[in-house]
N, C-alpha and C positions, 0 to 999 in steps of 0.2 A: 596124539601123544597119550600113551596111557597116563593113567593116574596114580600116585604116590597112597599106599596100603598106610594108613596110622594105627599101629595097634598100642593102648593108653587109652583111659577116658579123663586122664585127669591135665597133666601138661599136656598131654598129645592133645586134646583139644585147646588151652586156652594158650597153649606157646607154639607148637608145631603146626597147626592147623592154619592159623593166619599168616605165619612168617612161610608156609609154602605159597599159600594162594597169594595173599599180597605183594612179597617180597619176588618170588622166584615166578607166578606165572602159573604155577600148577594147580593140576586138580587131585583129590583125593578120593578116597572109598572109604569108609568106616566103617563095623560092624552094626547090626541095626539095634543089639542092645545097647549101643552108647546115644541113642536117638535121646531119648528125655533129657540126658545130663545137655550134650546140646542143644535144645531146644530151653532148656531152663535158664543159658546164659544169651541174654537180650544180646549184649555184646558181640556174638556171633552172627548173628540173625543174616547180615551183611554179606557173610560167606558161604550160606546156605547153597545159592545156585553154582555152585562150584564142590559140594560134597557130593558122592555115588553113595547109595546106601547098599551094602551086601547084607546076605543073610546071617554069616557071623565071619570071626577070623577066617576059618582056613578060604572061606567064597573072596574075603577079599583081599588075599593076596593071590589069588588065581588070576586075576586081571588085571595086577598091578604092574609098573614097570621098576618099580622099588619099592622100599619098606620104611617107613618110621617104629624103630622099640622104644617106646616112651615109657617104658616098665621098671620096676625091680630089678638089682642084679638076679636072680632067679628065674624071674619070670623072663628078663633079656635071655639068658642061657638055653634055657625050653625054646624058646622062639628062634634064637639063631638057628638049633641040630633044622628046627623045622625050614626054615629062610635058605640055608645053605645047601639043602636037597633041592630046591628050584631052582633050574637054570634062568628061568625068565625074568627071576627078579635081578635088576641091573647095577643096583647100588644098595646098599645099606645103611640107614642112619641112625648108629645106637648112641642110647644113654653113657653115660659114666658112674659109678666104675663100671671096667666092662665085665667083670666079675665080683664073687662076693670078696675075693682074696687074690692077690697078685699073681700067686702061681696057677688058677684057675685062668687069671686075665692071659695069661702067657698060653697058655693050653688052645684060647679063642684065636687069641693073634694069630699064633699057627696055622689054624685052620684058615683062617679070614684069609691072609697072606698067600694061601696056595687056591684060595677059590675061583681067584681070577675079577669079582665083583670091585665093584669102586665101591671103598667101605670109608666112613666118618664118624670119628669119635666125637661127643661134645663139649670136649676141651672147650670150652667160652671163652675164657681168658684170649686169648691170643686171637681173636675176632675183632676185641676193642682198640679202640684208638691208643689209649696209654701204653696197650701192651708192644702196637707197633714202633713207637719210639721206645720204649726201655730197651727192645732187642737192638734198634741202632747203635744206643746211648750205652749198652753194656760193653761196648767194643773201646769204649774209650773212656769207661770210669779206672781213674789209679788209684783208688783207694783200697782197704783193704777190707771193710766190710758192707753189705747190703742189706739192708733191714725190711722185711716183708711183716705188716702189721695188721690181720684185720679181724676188726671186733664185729660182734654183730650177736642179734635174739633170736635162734631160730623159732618160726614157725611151730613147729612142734614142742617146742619148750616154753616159749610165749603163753601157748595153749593146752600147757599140760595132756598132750595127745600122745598116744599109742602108734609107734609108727618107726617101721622098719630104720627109718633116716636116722635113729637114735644106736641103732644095735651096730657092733663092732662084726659080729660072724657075719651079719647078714649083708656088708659091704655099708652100711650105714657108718657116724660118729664122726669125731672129728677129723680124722685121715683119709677116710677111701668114700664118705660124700661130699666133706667140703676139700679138705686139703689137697686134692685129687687135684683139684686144678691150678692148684699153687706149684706141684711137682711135677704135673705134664708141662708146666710153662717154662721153670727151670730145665727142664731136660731139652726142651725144644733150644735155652739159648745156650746149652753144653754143660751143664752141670751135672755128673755124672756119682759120687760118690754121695755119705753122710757121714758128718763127725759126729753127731751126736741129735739124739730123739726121743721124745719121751711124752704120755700124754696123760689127762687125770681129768675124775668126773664124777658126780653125785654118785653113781650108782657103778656097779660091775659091768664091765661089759659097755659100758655106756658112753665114752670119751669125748667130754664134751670141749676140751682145749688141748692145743699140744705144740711145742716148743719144737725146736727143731733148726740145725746147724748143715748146710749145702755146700760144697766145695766142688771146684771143676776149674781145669787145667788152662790157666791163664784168666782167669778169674778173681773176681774178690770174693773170700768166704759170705753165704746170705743167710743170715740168721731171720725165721719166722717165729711168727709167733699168732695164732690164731684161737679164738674164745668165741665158741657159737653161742654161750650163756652171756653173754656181755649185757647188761643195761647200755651200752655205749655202743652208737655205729659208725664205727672209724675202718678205713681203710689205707693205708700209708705204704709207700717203696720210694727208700729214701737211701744213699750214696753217704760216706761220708766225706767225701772228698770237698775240696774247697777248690780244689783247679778245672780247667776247662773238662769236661765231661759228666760233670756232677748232675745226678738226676733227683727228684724231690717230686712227689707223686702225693697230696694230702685230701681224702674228698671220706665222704660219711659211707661207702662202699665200691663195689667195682665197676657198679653199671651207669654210677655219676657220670654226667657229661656224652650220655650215648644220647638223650632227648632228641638232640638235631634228627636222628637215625629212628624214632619212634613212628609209629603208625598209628593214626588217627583213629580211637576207637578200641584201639587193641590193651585187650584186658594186662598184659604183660608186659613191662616193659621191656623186658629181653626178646621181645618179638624180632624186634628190626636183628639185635645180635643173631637170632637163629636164624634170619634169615642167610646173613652172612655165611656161615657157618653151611647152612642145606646148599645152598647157592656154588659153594665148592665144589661140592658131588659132582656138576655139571660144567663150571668152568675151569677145572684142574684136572690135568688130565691122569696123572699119579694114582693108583687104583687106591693106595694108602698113604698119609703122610711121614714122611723120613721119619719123624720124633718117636711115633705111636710106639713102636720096640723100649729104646732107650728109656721113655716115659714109665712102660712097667718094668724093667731095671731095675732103676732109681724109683719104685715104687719099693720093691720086693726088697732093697738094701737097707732102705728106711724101715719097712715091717722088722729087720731080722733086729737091726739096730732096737728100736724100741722093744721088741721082745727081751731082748738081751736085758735094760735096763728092765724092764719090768719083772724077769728073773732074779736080778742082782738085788732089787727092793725086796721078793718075796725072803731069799734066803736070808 
């Protein structure tokens, strides 16, 4: 069985690298300039007899039988044209978003959808346990609104750091790094329009919170509300209904409650999730998931939407 190509030195090694070898069984290749960042995390050390070392990128996907982009929207983009000219690689597993902007992400789809490859986006959300019961539980809430809640410090604001995840054009901020996976989740349980969208943040460009109103046909309206600046880490999807189907979802983020699902060692705790998540590629047989389309839709409705208002503010 060949080996799974990670191009990333950064989640690709401390999230993708153990949740293949661990979770799913597989071996990898890495390029040999990511040798010292590996070697400098103790935490890996475990995996070591399970990495191929190549001479760089293009050597190791020459031998691969698929690909991890643990990249930039940008940097995913360059490496797909290159990915997509190989017939030998079998599967694809990209980052999110899968573009810096939704009509780019559409442009990928495209391509990916006629390449014939089994492709995975990393939607997370819908990997975890809560999100498989809300999709039951949505079929039978009567109420009339859903409340998506979650607060949180990012990383790079915590740390005053310089870094793409903050910029709006470069697929960063609060919509297309984080919100991405609140709106692939919606779209996946049929939510297809947006009443209203709007987002705000210390600096231009930089959107660090954003409001936001979901509607779909037999549904209850789902109002979010997300704050990557939060001193607070709350996570909450909550029904307001009081009759049988009422769902109530309350923990300090989304990955509470995976632990059972962790791996011994493994520097991340979304390990065990990505494994779930890789582990598809091979036990689904669907080249793509049905949602992936509708997801940038309902991306690209929400963009025109909050454009709209952030027009109406300027004038």
């Amino acid at each position: 069985m060949n080996p799974i190509a990670i191009l990333g030195s950064g989640f690709g090694l401390y999230g993708y690298l153990p949740a293949l070898v661990a979770h799913c069984g597989r071996q990898v290749v890495l390029p040999e300039r990511y040798r010292e960042r590996f070697e400098a995390r103790s935490e890996l050390a475990e995996f070591a007899p399970h990495v191929h070392w190549a001479r760089d990128e293009a050597s190791a996907l020459h031998g691969a039988a698929g690909v991890v982009l643990a990249l930039c929207p940008r940097m995913q983009s360059y490496w797909l044209a290159v990915c997509l000219a190989k017939p030998h690689l079998e599967c694809l597993l990209l980052e999110k978003p899968l573009a810096t902007n939704p009509d780019a992400a559409l442009h990928w789809h495209n391509r990916l959808e006629s390449s014939g490859k089994v492709i995975r986006i990393a939607y997370l959300f819908r990997y975890l346990d809560w999100a498989m019961e809300i999709r039951n539980a949505i079929a039978h809430v009567t109420s009339n609104r859903l409340t998506v809640c979650w607060h949180f410090l990012a990383h790079h604001i915590r740390h005053g750091l310089s870094s793409w995840k903050r910029d709006h054009d470069h697929g960063g901020g609060a919509i297309r790094f984080y919100g991405i996976h609140i709106i692939a989740l919606l779209a996946e349980m049929g939510y297809s329009s947006v009443i209203q969208s709007f987002t705000s943040g210390c600096a231009k460009g930089e959107p660090s919170r954003w409001n936001a109103v979901f509607a779909g046909t037999g549904l209850p309206d789902c109002e979010v509300e997300l704050d990557s600046a939060s001193p607070e880490n709350r996570f909450s999807i909550i029904s307001d209904a009081s009759s049988a189907g009422a769902f109530r979802l309350e923990q300090a983020d989304p990955f509470v409650g995976s632990q059972e699902l962790a791996l011994a060692g493994a520097v991340d705790r979304r390990v065990a999730t990505l494994g779930r998540f890789c582990q598809s590629a091979w036990s689904d047989p669907r080249p793509m998931q049905d949602f992936y389309r509708p997801a940038i839709e309902l991306w690209q409705a929400l963009e025109r939407c909050n454009g709209a208002k952030l027009a109406s503010a300027a004038a």
